[in-house]
N, CA and C atoms as a LAMMPS dump frame, in Angstrom:
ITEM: TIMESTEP
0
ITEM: NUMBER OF ATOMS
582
ITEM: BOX BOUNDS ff ff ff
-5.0000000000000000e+02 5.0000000000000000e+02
-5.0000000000000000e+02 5.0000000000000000e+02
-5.0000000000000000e+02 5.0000000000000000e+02
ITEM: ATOMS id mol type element x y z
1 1 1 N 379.628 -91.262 382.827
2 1 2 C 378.451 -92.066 382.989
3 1 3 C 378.855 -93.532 382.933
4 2 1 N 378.365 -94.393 383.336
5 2 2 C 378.428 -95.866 383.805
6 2 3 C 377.253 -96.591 383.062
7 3 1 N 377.249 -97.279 382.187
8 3 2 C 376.262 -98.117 381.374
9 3 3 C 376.257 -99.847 382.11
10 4 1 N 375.171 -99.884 382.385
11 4 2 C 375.025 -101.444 382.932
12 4 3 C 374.078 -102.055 381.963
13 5 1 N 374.253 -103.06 381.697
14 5 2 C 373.233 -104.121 380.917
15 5 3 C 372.866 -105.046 382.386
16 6 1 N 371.496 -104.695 381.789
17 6 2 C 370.375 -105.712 382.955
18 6 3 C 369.537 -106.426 382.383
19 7 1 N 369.983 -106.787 381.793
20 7 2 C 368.85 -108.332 380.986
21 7 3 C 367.63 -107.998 380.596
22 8 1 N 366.702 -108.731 380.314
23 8 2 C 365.369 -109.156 380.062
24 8 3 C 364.66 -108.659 380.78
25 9 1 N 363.736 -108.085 380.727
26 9 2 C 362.423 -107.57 381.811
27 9 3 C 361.675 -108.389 382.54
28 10 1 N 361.742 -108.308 383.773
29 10 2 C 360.95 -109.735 383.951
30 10 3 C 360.424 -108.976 385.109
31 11 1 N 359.295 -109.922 385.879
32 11 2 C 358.526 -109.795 386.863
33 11 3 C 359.855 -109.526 388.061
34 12 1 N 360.945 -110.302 388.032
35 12 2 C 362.27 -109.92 389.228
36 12 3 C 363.384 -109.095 388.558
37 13 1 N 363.156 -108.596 387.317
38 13 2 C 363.943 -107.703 386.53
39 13 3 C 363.75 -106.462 386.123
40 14 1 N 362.808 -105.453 387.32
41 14 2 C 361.976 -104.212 386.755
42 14 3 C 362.98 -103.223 386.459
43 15 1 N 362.606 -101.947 385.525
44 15 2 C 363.206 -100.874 385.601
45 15 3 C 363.241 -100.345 386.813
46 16 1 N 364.137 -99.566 387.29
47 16 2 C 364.872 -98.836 388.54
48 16 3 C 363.802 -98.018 388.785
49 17 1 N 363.313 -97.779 389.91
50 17 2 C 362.295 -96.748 390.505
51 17 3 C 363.369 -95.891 391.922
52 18 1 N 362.843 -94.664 391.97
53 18 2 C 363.523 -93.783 393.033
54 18 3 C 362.868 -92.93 393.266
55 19 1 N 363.264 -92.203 394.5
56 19 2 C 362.423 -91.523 395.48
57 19 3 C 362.377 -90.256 394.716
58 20 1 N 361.007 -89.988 394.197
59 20 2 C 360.75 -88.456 393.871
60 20 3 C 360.557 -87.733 394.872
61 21 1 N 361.096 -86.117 394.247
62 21 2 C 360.651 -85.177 395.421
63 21 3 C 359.101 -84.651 395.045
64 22 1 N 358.933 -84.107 396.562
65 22 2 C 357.911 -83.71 396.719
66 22 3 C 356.784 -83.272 395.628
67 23 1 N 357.849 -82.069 395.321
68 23 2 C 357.006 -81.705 393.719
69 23 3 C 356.987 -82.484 392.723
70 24 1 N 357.146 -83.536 392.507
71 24 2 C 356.849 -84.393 391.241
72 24 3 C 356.022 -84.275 390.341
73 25 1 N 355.718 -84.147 388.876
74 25 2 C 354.328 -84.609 388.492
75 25 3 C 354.967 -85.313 387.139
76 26 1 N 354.12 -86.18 387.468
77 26 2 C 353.984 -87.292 386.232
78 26 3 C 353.213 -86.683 385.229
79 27 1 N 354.413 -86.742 383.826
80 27 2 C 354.077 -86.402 382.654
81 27 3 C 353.986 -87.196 381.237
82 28 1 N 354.138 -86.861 380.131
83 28 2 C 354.197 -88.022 379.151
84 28 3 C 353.706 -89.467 379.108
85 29 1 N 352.591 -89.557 380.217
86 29 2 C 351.598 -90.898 379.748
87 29 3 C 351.245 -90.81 378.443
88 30 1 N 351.201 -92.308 377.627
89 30 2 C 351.068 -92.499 376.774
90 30 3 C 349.026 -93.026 377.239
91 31 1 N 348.07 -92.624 376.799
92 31 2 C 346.792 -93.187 376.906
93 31 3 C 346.539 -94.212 376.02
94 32 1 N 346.665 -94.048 374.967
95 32 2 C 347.065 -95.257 373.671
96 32 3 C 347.726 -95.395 372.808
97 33 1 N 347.196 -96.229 371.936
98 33 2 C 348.893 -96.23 371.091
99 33 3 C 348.11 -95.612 369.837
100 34 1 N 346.499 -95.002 369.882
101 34 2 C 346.252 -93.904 368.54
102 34 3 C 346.964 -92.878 368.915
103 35 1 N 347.941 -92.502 370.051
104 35 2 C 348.431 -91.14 369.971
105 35 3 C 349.698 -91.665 369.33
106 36 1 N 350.458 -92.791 369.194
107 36 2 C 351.581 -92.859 368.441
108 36 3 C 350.862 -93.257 366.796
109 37 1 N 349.837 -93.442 366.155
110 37 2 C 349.269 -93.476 365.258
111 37 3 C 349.354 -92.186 364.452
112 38 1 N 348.871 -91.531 365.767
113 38 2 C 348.822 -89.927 365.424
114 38 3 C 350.179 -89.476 364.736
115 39 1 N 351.069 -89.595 365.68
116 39 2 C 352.41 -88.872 365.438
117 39 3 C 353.074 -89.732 364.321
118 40 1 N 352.394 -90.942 363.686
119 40 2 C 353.178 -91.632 362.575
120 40 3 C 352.993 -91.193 361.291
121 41 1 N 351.661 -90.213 361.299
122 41 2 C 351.187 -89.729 359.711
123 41 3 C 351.875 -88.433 359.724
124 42 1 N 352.994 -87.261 360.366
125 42 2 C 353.778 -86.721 359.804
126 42 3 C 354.695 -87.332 359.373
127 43 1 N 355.783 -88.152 360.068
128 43 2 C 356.721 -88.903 359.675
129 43 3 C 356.834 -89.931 358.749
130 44 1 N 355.456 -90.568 357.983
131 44 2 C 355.446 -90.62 356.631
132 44 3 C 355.251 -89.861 355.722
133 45 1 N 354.678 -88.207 355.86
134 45 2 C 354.209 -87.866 354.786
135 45 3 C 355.874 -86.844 354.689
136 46 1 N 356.43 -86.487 355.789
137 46 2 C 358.021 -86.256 355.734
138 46 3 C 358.918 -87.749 354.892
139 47 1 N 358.716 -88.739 354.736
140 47 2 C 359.568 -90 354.538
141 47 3 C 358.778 -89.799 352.75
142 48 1 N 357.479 -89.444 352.6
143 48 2 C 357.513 -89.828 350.801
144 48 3 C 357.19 -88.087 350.561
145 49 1 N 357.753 -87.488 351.375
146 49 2 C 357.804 -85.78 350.781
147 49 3 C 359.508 -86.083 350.234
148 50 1 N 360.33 -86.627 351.178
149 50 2 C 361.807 -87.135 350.659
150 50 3 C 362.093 -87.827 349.376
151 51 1 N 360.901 -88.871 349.164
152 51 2 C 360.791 -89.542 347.974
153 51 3 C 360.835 -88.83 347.344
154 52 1 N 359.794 -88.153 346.801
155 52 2 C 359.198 -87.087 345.898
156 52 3 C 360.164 -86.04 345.298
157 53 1 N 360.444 -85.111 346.466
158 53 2 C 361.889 -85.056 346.661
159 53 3 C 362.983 -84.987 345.531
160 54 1 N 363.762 -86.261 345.78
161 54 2 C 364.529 -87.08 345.501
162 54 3 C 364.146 -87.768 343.856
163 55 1 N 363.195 -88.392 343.706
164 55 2 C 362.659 -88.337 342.191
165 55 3 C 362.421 -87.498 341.081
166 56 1 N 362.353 -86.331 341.709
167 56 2 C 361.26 -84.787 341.187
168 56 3 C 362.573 -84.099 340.776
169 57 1 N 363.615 -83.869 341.321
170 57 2 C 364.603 -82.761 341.404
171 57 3 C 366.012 -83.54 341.476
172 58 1 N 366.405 -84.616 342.019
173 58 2 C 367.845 -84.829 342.247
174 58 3 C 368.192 -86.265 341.381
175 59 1 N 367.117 -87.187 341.578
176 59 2 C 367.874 -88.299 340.354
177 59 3 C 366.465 -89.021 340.526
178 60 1 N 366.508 -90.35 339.73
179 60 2 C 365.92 -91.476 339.193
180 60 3 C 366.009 -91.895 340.51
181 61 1 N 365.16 -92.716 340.655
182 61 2 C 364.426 -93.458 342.119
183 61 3 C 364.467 -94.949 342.069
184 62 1 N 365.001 -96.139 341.604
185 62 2 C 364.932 -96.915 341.635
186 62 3 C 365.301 -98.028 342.808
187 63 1 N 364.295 -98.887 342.749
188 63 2 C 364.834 -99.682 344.302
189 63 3 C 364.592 -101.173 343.922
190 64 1 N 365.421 -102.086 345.011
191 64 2 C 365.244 -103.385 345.019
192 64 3 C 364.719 -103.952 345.932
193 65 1 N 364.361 -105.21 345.976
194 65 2 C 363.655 -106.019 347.028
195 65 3 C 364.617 -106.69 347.871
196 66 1 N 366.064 -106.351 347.428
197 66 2 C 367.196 -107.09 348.539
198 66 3 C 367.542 -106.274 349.269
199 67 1 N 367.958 -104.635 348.493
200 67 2 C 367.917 -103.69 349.693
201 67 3 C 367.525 -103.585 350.308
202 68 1 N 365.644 -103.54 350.208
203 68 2 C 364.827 -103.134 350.781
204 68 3 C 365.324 -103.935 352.476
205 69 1 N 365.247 -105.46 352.095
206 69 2 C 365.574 -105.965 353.107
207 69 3 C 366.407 -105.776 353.978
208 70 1 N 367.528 -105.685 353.454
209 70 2 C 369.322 -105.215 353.983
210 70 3 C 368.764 -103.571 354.746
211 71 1 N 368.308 -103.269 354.175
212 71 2 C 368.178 -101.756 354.932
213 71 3 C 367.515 -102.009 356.116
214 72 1 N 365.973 -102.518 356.281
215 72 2 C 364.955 -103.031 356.863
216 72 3 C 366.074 -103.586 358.345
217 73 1 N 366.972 -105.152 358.119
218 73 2 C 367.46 -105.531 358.922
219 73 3 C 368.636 -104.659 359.985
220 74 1 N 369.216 -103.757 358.945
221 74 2 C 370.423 -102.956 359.475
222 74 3 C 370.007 -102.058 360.349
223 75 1 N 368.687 -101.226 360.225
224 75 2 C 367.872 -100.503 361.128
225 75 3 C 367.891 -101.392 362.438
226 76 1 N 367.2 -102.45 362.357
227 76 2 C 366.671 -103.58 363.144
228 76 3 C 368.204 -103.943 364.283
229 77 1 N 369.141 -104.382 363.123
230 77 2 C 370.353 -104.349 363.93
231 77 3 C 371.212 -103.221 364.755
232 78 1 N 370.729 -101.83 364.561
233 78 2 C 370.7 -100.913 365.143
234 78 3 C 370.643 -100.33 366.095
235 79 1 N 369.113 -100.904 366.879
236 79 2 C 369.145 -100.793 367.85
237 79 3 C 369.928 -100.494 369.037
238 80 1 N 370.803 -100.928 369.145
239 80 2 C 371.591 -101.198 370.18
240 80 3 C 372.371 -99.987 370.217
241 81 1 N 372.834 -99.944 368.868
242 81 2 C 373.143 -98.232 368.819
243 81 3 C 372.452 -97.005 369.192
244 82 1 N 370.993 -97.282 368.751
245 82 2 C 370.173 -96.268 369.001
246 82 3 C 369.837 -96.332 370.556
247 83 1 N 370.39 -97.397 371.295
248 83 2 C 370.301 -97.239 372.744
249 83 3 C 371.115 -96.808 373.658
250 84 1 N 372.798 -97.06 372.627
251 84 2 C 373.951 -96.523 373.081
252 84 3 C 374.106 -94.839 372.998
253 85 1 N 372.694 -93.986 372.187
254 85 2 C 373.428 -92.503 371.735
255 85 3 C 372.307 -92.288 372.723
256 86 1 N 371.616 -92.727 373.23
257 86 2 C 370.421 -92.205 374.61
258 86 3 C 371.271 -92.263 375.655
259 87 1 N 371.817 -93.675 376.053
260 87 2 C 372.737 -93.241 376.927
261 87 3 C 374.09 -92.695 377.525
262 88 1 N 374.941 -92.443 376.009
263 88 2 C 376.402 -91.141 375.939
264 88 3 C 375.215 -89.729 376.564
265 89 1 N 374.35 -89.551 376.213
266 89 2 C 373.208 -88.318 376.582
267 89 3 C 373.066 -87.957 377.55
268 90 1 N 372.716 -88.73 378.805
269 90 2 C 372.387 -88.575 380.435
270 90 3 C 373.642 -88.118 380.587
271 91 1 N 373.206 -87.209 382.028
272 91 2 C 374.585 -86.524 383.04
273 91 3 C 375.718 -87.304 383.173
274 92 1 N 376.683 -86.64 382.935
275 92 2 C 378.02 -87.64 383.579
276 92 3 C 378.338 -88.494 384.396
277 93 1 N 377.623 -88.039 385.505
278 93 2 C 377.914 -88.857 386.277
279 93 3 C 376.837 -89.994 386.693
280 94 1 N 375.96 -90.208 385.555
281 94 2 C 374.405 -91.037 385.804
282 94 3 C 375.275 -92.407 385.745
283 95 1 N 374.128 -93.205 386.239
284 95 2 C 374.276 -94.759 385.537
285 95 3 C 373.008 -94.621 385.218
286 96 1 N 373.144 -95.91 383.589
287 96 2 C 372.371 -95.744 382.723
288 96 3 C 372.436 -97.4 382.558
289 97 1 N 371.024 -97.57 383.011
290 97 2 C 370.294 -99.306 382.269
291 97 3 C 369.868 -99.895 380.975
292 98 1 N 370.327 -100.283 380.603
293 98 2 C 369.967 -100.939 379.181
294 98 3 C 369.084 -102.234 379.371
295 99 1 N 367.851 -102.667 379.084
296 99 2 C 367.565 -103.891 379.253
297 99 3 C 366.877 -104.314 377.885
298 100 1 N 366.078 -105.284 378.323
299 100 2 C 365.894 -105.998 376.571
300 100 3 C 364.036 -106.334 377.153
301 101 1 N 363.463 -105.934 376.483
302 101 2 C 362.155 -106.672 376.589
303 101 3 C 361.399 -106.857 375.044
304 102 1 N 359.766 -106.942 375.226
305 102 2 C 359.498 -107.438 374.303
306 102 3 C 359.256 -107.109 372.797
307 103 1 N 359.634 -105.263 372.962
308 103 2 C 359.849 -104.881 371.787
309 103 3 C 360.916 -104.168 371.461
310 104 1 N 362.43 -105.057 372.04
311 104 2 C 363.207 -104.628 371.634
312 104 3 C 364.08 -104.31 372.656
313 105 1 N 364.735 -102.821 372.625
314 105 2 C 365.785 -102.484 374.247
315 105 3 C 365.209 -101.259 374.409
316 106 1 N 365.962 -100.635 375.468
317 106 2 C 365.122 -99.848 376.271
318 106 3 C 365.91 -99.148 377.728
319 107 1 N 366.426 -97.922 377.501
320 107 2 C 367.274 -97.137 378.608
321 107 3 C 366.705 -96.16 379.488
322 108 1 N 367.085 -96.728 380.409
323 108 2 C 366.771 -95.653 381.689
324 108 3 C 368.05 -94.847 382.535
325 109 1 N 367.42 -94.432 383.539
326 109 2 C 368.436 -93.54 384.237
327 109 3 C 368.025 -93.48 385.84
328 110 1 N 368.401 -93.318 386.719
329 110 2 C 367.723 -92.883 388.071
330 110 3 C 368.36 -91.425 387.799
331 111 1 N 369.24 -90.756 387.132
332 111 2 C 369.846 -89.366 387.245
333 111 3 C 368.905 -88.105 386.909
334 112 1 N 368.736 -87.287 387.722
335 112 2 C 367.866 -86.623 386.773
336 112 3 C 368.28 -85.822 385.55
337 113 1 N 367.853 -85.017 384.866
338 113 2 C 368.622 -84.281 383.441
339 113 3 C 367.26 -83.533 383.517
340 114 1 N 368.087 -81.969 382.777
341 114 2 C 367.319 -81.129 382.591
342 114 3 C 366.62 -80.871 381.149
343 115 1 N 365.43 -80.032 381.159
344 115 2 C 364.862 -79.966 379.936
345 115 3 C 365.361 -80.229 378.494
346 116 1 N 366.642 -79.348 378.593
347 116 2 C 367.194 -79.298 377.238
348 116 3 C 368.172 -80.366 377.034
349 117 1 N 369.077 -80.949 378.183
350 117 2 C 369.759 -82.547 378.091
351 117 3 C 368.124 -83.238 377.949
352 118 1 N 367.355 -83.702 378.812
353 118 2 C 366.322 -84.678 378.154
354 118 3 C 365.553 -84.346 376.731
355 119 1 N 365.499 -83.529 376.366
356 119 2 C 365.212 -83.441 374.579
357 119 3 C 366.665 -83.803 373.532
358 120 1 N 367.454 -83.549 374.309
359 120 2 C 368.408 -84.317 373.442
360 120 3 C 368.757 -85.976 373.772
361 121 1 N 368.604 -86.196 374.769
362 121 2 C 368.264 -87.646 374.847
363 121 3 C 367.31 -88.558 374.218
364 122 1 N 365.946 -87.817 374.032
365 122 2 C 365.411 -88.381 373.523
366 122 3 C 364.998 -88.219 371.792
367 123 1 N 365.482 -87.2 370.955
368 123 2 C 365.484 -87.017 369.794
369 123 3 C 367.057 -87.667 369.225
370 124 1 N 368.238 -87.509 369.71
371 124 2 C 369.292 -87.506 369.12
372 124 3 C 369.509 -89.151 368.524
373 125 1 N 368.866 -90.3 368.936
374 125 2 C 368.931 -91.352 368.215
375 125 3 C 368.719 -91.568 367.125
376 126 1 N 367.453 -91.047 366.709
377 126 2 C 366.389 -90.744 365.614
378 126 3 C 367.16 -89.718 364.528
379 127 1 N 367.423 -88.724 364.853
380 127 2 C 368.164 -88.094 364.574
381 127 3 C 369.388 -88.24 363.684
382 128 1 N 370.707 -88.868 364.47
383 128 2 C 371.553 -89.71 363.713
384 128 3 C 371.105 -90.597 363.064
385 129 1 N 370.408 -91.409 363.198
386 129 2 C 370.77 -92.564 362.56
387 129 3 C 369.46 -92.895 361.529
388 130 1 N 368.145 -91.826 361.624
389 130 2 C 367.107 -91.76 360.883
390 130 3 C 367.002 -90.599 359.997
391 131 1 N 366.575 -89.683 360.283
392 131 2 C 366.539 -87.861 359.697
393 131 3 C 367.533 -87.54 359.448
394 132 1 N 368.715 -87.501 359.533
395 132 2 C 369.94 -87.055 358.613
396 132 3 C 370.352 -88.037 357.841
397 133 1 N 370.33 -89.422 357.719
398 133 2 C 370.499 -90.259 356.727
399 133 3 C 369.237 -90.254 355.772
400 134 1 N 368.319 -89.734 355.917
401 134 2 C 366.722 -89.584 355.206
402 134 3 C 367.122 -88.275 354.139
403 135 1 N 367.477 -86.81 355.284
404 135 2 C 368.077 -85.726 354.384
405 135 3 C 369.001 -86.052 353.312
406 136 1 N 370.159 -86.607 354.121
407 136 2 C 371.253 -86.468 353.184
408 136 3 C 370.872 -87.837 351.491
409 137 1 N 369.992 -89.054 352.119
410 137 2 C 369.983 -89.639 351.006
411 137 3 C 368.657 -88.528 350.155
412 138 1 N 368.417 -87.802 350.537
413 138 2 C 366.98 -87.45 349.485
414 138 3 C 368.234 -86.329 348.23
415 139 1 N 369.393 -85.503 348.957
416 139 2 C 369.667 -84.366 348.326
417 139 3 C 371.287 -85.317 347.688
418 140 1 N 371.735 -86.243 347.814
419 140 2 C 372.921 -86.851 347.096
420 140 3 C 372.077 -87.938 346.105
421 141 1 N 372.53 -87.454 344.669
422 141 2 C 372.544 -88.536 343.714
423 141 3 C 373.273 -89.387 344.146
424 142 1 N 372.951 -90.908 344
425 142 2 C 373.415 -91.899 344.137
426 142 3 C 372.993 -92.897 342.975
427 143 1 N 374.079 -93.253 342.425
428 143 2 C 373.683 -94.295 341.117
429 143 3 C 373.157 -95.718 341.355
430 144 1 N 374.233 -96.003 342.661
431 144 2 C 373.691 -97.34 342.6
432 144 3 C 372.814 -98.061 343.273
433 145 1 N 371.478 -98.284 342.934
434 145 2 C 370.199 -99.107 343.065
435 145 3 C 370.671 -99.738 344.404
436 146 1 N 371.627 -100.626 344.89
437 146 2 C 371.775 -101.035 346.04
438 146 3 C 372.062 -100.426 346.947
439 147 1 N 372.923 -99.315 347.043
440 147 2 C 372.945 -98.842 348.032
441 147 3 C 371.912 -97.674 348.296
442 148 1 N 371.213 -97.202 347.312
443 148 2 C 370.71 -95.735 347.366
444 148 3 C 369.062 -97.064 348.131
445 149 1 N 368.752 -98.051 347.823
446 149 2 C 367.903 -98.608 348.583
447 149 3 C 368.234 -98.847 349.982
448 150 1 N 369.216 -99.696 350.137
449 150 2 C 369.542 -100.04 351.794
450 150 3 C 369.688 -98.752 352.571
451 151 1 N 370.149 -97.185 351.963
452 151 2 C 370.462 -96.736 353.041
453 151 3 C 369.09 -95.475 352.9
454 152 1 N 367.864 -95.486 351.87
455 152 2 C 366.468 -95.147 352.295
456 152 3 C 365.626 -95.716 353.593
457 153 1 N 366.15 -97.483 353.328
458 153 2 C 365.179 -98.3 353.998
459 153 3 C 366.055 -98.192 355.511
460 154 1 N 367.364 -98.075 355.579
461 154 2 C 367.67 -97.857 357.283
462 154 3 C 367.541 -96.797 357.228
463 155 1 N 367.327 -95.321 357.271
464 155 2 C 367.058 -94.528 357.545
465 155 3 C 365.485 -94.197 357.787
466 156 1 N 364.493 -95.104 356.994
467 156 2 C 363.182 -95.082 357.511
468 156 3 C 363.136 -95.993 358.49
469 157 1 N 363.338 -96.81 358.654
470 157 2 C 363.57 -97.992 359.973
471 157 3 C 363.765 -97.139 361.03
472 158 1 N 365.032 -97.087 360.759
473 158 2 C 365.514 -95.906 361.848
474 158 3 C 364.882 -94.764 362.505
475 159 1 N 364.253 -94.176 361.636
476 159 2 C 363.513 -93.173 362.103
477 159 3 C 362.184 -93.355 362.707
478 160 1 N 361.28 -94.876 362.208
479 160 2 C 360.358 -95.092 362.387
480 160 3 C 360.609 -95.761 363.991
481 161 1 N 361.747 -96.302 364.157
482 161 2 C 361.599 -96.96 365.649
483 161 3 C 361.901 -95.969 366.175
484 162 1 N 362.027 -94.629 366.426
485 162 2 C 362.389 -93.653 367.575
486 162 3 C 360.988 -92.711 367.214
487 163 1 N 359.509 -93.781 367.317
488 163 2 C 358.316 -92.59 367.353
489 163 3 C 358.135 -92.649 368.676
490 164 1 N 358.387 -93.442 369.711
491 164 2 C 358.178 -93.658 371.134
492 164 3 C 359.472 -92.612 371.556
493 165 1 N 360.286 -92.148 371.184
494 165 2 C 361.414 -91.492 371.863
495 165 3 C 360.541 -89.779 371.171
496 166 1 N 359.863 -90.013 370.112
497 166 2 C 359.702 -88.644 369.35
498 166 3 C 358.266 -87.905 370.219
499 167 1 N 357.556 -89.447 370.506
500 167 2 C 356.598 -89.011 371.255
501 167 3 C 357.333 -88.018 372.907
502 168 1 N 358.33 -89.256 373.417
503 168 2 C 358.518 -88.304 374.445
504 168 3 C 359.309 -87.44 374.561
505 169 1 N 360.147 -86.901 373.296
506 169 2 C 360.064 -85.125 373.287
507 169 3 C 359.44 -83.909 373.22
508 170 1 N 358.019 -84.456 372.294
509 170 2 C 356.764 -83.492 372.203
510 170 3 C 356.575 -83.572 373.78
511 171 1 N 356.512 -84.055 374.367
512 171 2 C 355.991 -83.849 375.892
513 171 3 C 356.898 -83.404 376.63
514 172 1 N 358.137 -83.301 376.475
515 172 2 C 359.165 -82.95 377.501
516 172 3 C 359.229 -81.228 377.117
517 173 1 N 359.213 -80.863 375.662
518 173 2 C 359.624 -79.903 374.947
519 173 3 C 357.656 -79.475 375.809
520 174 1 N 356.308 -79.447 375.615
521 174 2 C 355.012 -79.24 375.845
522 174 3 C 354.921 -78.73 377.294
523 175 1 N 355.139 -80.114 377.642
524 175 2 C 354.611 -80.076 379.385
525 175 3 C 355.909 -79.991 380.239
526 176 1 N 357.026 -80.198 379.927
527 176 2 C 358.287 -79.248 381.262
528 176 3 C 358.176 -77.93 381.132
529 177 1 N 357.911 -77.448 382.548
530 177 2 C 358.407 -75.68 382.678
531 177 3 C 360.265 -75.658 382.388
532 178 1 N 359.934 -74.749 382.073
533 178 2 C 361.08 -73.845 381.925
534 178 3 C 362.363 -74.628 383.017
535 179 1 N 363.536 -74.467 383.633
536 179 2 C 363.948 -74.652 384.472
537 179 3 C 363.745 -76.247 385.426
538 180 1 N 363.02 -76.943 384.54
539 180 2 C 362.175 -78.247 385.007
540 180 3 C 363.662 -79 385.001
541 181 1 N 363.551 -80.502 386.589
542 181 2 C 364.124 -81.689 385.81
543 181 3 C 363.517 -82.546 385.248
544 182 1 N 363.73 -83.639 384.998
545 182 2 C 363.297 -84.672 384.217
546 182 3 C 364.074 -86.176 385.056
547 183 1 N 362.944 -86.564 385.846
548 183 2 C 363.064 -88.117 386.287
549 183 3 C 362.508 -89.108 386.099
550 184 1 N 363.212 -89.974 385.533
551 184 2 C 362.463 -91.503 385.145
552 184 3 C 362.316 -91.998 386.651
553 185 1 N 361.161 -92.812 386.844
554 185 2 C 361.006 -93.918 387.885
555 185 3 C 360.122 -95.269 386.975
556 186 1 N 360.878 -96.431 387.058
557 186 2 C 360.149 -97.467 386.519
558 186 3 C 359.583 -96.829 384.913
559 187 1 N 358.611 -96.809 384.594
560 187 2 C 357.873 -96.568 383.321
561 187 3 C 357.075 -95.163 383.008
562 188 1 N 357.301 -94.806 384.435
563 188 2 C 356.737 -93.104 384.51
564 188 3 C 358.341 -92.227 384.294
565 189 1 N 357.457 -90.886 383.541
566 189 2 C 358.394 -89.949 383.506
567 189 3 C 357.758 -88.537 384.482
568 190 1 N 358.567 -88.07 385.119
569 190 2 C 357.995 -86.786 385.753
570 190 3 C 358.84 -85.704 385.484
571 191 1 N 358.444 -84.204 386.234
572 191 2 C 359.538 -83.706 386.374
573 191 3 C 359.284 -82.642 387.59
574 192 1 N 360.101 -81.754 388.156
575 192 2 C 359.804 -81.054 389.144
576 192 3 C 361.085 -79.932 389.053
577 193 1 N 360.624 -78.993 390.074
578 193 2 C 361.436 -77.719 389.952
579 193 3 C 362.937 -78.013 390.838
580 194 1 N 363.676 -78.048 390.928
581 194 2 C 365.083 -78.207 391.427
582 194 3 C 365.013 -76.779 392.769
């Protein structure tokens, strides 16, 4: 696969659009953002079921207000990572866009990928670098207050910026048939039978 960085989003800087086939149908519209509202009250009550967790059964819970931060930013600084494990994901032989807009970055593909490559594209960021650092800090004692904070708070960061990637696995995993691909054009996702 071939990774290009394409700048800033702009009115002369759009995401890549390409010729769907026939059968296309556009899936995973987002209607508002109460459906990512929606999908944010498991993933807190999973983030202080970890707390709980972690206080109740494995050690003392104590946190700071510098971690908090340090964790907060390291998530934040992340990104880029969490854009780099979306695109190791796409077909081999894809090229894969990275651009930057206003909340942040953001990868596409013109390649298509099938059901089970696009659910791993779109969970496996979240994944690494949120939900297994969430697991593993809830079930390891950790003594020290600084780190057992910074690496709660990037792992909720983390996990909390991949609800737009979490949203579009419930839909890929929902609404692809069986045997489906999966094509980005511009800001739509579709998919169709091969």
């Amino acid at each position: 696969m071939k990774i290009k960085w394409k700048g800033k989003l702009t009115d002369a800087n759009q995401l890549s659009t390409v010729e769907l086939p026939k059968n296309a149908v556009e899936f995973c519209e987002l209607k508002s953002i109460f459906e990512y509202c929606i999908l944010g009250i498991p993933i807190v009550v999973l983030v202080i079921f970890c707390l709980y967790i972690k206080a109740h059964f494995v050690a003392i819970v104590r946190m700071n207000l510098t971690g908090k931060i340090i964790g907060v930013l390291l998530a934040f600084l992340f990104v880029g990572v969490h854009e780099l494990i979306h695109a190791i994901c796409f077909p081999p032989k894809a090229i894969v866009e990275i651009y930057f807009n206003k909340y942040g970055l953001c990868t596409t593909s013109s390649s298509p990928s099938s059901k089970k490559r696009s659910v791993i594209i779109a969970i496996l960021p979240s994944l690494v670098l949120g939900i297994i650092p969430l697991i593993l800090w809830t079930f390891i004692p950790i003594q020290n207050i600084m780190i057992s904070t910074i690496w709660y708070f990037f792992a909720i960061g983390s996990f909390g910026a991949g609800i737009a990637d979490i949203y579009t696995m419930i839909n890929i995993i929902t609404k692809m048939p069986k045997g489906s691909m999966m094509q980005i054009s511009g800001y739509k996702f579709y998919y169709f039978n091969p």
